[in-house]
C-alpha positions as CSV (number, residue, x, y, z in Angstrom):
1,X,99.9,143.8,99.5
2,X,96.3,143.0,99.9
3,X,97.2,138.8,98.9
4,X,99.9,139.1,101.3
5,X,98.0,140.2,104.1
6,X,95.3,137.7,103.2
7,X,98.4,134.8,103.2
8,X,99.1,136.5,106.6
9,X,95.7,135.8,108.1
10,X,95.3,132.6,106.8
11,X,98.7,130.9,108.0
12,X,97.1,132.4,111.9
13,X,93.9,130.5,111.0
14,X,95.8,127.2,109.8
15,X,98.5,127.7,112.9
16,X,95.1,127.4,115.0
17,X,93.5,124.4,113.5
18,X,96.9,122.7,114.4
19,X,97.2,123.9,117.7
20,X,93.2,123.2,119.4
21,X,92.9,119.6,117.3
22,X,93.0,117.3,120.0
23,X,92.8,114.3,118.1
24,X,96.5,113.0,116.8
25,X,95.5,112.2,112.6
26,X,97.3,111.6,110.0
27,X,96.1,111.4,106.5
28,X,96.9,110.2,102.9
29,X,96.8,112.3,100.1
30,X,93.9,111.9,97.3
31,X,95.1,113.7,94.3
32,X,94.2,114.3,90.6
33,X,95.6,113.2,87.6
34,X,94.9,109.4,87.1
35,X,97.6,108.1,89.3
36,X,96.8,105.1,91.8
37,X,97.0,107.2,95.1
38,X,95.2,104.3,96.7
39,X,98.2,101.8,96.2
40,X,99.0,101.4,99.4
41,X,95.6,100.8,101.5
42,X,97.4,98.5,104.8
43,X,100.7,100.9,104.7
44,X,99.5,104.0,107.3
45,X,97.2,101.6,109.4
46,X,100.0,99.3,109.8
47,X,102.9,102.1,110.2
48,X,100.2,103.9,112.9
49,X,99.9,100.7,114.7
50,X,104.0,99.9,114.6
51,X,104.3,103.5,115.9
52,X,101.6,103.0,118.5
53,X,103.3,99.8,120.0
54,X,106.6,101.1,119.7
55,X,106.9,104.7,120.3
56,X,104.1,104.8,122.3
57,X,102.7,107.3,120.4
58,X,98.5,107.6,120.6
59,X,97.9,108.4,116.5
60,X,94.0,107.5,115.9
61,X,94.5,104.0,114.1
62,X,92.4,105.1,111.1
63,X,94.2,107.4,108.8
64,X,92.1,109.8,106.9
65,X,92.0,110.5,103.2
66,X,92.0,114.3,102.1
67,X,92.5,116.2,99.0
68,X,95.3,118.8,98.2
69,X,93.1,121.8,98.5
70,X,90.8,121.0,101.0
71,X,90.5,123.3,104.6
72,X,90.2,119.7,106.2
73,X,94.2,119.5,105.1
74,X,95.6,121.3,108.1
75,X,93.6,118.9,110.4
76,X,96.7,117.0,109.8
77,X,100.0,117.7,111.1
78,X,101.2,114.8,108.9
79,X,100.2,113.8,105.2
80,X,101.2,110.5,103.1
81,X,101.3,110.8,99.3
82,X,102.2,107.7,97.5
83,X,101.6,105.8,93.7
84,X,102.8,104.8,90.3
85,X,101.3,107.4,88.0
86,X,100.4,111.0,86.9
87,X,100.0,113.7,89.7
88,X,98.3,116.7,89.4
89,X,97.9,119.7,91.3
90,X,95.0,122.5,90.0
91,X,96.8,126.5,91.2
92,X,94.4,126.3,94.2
93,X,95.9,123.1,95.3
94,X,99.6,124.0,95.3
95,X,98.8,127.2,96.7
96,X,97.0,125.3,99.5
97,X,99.8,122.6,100.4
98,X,102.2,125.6,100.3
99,X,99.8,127.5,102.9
100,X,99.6,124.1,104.7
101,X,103.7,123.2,104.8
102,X,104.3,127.0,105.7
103,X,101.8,127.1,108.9
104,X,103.5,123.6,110.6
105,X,102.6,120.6,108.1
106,X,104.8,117.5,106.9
107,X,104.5,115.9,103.5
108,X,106.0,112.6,103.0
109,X,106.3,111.6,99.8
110,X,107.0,107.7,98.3
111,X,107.4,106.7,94.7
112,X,105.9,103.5,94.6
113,X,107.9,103.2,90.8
114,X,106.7,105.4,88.3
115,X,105.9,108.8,90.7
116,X,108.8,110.7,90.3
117,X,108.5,112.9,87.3
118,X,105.3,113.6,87.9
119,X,105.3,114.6,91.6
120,X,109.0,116.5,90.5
121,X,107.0,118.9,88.3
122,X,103.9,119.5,90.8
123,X,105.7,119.7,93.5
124,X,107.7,122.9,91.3
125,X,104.0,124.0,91.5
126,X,104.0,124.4,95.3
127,X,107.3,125.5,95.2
128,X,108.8,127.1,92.2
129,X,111.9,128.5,93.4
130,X,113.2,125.3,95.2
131,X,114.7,121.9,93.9
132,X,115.1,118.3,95.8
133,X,117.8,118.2,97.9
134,X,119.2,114.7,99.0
135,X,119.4,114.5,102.6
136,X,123.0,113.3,104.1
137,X,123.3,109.9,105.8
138,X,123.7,112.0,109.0
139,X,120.8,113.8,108.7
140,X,118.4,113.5,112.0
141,X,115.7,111.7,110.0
142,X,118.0,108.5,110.0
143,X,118.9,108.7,113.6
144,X,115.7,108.4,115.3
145,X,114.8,105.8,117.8
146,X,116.6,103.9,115.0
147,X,120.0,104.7,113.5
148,X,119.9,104.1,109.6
149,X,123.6,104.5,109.3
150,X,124.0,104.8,105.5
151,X,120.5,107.0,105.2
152,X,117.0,105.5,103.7
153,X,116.7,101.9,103.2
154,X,116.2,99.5,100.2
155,X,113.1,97.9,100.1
156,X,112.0,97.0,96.6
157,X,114.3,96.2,93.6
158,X,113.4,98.2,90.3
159,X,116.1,99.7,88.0
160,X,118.9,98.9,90.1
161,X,119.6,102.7,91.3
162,X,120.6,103.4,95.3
163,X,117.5,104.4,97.7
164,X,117.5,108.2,97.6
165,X,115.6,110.5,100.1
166,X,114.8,114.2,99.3
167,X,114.0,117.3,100.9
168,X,112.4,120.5,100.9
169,X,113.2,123.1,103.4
170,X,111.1,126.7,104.6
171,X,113.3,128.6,106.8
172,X,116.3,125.6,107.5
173,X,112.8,123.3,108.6
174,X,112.2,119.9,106.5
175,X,108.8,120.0,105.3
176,X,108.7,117.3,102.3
177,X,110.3,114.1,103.1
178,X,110.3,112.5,99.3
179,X,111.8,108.9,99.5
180,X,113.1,107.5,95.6
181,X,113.9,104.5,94.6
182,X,113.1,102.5,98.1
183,X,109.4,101.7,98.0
184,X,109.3,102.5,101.7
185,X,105.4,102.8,102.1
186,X,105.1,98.8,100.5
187,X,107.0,97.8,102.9
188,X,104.2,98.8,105.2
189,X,101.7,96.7,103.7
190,X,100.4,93.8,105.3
191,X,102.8,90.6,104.7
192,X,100.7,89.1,102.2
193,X,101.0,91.9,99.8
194,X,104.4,92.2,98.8
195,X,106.0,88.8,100.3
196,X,108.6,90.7,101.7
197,X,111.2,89.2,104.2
198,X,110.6,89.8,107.8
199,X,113.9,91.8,108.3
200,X,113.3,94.0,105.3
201,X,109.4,94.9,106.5
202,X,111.0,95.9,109.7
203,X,113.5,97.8,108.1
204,X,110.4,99.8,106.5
205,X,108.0,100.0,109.5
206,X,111.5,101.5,111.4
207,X,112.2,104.1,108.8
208,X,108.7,105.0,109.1
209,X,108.7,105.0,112.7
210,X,111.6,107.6,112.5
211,X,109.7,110.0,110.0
212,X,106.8,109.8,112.7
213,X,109.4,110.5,115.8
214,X,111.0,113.2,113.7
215,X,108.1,114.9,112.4
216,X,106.2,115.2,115.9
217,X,109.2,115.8,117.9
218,X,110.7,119.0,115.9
């Protein structure tokens, strides 16, 4: 009784940080375990500034970077959490991000090619009666200001296998986006990085743009 009423308490308290910060932040994920959650250091500036321009949205042009089990976490209505390696969440952290999905948050997850069994088994951690589910074509994520007809697109080539994207749900509401097998969040990158095509950087910065839309207008 006495942890419940304490989870009680705390989801008003995060529910309030959300509500009287001013200042529209999003932030990337530093986690534990060796994996390179710094892969990525153009993708959120250059999404935030796509999303700017294009949605008109006003999101503070420098992302923040903050840990699993940090307070600071539910200064952000929207985190990133991207790499090639080993994840690892400590019992405080998943305890936190749970806390932090249940009192508004979103958690977008890319694996950058070598994530996913790692960020499958912590993620059981924050969650341990819930699996992935693969979200339909026809799911609102793909239909925000632009219309991804047959669901996530395919950015990066690696083991031939169709772009997936996951979800997990509290109460029938997405919390964790987690994209597979598309490399979204490189297709963010600056140009130089990844010498991707114009058309298919788009393609990424408009997927990204609809995770935006779709987080901040539900």
């Amino acid at each position: 009784m006495k942890g419940s009423y304490l989870t009680i308490l705390f989801l008003l308290f995060a529910s309030l940080l959300f509500s009287q910060n001013p200042n529209l932040k999003i932030a990337l994920i530093k986690y534990k375990g060796g994996g390179d959650w710094y892969a990525d250091p153009t993708a959120l500036p250059n999404l935030i500034r796509f999303c700017n321009l294009e949605l008109k949205t006003n999101i503070d042009p420098n992302p923040a970077t903050v840990e699993p089990g940090s307070i600071e976490l539910f200064n952000y209505p929207f985190v990133h959490l991207t790499g090639h390696g080993n994840v690892i969440f400590t019992e405080e952290e998943s305890q936190n991000l749970r806390l932090y999905l249940e009192a508004g948050g979103f958690l977008y997850i890319d694996d950058n090619y070598g994530l996913d069994q790692y960020i499958r088994r912590e993620m059981k951690k924050v969650f341990p009666d819930q699996e992935f589910v693969e979200l339909p074509p026809d799911h609102p994520i793909y239909s925000q200001k632009y219309q991804f007809e047959n669901g996530l697109p395919k950015i990066h080539e690696h083991d031939n296998k169709r772009p997936q994207g996951f979800g997990l749900f509290i109460e029938g509401r997405l919390v964790c986006f987690y994209t597979y097998e598309s490399d979204l969040s490189d297709g963010w990158e600056d140009p130089s990085v990844h010498n991707d095509p114009p058309e298919v950087r788009k393609k990424a910065l408009q997927m990204g743009a609809n995770l935006i839309s779709y987080v901040f207008g539900h």
